[in-house]
C-alpha positions in Angstrom: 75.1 15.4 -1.1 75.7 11.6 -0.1 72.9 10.1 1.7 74.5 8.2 4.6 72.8 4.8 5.6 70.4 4.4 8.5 71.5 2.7 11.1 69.9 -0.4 11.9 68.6 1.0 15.6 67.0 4.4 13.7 65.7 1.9 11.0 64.0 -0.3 13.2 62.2 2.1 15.3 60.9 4.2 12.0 59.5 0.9 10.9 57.9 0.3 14.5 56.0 4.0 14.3 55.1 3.3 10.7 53.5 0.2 11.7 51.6 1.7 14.8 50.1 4.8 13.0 48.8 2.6 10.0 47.5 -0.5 12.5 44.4 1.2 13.5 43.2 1.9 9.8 43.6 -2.0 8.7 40.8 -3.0 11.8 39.0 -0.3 11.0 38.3 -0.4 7.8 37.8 -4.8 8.1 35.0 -3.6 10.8 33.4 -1.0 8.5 33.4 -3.4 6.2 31.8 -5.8 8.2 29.2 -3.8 9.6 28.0 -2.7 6.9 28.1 -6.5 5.4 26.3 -7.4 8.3 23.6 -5.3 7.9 22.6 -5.6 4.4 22.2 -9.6 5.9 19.9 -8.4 9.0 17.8 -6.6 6.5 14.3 -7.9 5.8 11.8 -6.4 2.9 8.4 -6.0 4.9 7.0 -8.3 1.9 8.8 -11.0 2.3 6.9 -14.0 1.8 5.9 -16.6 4.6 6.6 -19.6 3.8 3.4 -22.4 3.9 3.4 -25.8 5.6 5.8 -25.2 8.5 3.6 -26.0 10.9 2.6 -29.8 10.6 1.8 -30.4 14.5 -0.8 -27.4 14.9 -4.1 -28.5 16.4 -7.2 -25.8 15.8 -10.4 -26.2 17.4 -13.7 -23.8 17.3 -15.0 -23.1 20.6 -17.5 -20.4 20.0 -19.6 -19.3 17.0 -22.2 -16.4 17.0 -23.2 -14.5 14.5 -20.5 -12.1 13.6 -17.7 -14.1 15.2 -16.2 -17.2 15.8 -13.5 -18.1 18.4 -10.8 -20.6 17.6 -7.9 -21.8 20.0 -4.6 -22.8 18.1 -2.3 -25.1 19.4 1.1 -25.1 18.2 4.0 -28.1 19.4 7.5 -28.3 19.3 9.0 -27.7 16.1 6.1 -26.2 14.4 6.9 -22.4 12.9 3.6 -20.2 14.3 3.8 -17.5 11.7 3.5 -20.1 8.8 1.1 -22.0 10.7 -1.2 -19.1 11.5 -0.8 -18.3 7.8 -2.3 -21.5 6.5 -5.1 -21.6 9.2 -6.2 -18.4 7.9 -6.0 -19.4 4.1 -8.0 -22.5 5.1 -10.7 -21.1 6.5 -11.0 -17.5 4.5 -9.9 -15.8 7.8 -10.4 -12.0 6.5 -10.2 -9.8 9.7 -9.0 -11.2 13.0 -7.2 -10.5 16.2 -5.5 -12.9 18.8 -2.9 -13.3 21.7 -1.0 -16.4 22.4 0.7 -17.3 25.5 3.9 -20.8 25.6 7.5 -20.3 24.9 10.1 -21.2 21.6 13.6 -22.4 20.8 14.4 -19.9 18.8 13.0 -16.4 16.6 13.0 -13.9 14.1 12.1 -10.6 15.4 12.6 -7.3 13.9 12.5 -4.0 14.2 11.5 -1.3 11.3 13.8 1.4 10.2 11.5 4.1 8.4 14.6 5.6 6.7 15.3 2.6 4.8 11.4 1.2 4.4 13.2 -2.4 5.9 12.8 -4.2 8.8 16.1 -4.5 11.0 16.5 -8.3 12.1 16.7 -9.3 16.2 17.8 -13.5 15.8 16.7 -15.3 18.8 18.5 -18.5 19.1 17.8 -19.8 22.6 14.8 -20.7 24.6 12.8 -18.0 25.7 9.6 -17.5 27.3 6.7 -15.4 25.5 5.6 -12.9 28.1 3.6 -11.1 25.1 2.2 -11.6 21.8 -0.5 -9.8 20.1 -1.8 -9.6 16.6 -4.2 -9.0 13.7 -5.4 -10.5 10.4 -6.6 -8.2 7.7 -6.8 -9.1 3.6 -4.2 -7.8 1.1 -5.0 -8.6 -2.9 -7.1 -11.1 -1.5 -4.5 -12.8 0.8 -4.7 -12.9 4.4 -1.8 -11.2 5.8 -1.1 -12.1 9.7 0.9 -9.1 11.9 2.3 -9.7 15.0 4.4 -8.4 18.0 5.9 -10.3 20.7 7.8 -9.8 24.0 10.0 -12.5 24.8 11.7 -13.3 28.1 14.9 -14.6 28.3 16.4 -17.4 30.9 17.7 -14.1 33.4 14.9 -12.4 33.1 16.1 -9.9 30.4 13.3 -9.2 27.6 13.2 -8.6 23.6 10.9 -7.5 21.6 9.8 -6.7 18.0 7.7 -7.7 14.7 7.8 -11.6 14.1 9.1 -13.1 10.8 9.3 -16.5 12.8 8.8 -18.4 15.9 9.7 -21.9 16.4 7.9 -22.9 19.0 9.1 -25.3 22.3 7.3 -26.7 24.0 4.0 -25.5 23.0 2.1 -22.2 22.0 -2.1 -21.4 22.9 -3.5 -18.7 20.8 -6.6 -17.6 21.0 -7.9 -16.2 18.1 -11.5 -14.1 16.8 -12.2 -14.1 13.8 -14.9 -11.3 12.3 -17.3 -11.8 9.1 -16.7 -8.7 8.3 -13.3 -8.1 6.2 -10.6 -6.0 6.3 -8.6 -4.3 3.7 -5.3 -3.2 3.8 -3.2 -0.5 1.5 0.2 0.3 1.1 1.6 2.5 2.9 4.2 5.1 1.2 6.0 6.6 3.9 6.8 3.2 6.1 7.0 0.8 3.2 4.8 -1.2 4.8 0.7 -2.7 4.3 -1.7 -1.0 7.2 -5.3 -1.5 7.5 -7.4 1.1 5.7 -10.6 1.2 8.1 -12.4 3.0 5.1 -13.2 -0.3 3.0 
């Protein structure tokens, strides 16, 4: 049997429903892809090394010393990191078990939020000015390191609030924390089933 020709009316409208049921599945799988591209990047490893130095501007001053304890106030000035900066005040001064809240505002953070099924932190970029309504934190030793962990609450220009673990705050205009620091240290151990260092209030 001969095959007669389409015509170019039939021709063109097969082509047109061809094109609209495969559409969807180019978009699609382009987003997939990108989703899942984009959140190997927002991945952090809950060991992921501070970096040193990134606060030049810090100012530190002791304010109360018994026996036991010792009261410091920290304070951080535009531009300065306050993870890092908190990081080498504790190195400096063999800070071994401590806890502090802060109170000033930054241009910009790294929060992050931890997903137990994959034993990673989920990143939350902050990359306007924000206020911080909350932070809180503690020092305790790992292999003989001081390791800082911190949460914050930040507020937003309308109000709105986010909140998480800090990998980083760059701080504008300024940031008090008040810190006390114990003589007596803490340990911490890892932690299988989070991935993660906690403090082993047995040693």
């Amino acid at each position: 049997m001969r095959l007669r020709p389409l015509s170019p009316t039939l021709a063109c409208t097969l082509l047109t429903v061809l094109c609209l049921q495969n559409l969807p599945c180019v978009p699609a799988r382009a987003q997939q892809a990108a989703e899942v591209q984009q959140g190997r990047e927002a991945l952090i490893a809950p060991a992921r090394p501070v970096p040193v130095g990134k606060a030049p501007r810090m100012e530190v001053r002791q304010i109360r010393s018994v026996p036991g304890e010792a009261v410091y106030v920290l304070v951080f000035h535009q531009g300065d990191e306050a993870l890092s900066g908190l990081t080498d005040f504790a190195i400096a001064n063999n800070i071994q078990d401590a806890h502090f809240t802060r109170i000033g505002a930054v241009s910009g953070a790294t929060l992050a939020w931890l997903d137990l099924g994959l034993k990673q932190y989920r990143a939350i970029p902050v990359a306007t000015q924000h206020e911080v309504l909350s932070l809180t934190g503690d020092i305790a030793v790992s292999q003989g390191k001081p390791i800082v962990h911190m949460h914050a609450v930040l507020g937003g220009r309308d109000g709105s609030t986010m909140g998480g673990h800090v990998f980083a705050l760059v701080v504008e205009p300024t940031l008090e924390v008040f810190l006390t620091a114990d003589t007596l240290p803490l340990q911490k151990k890892p932690d299988p089933a989070s991935g993660i260092k906690l403090i082993d209030p047995t040693r």
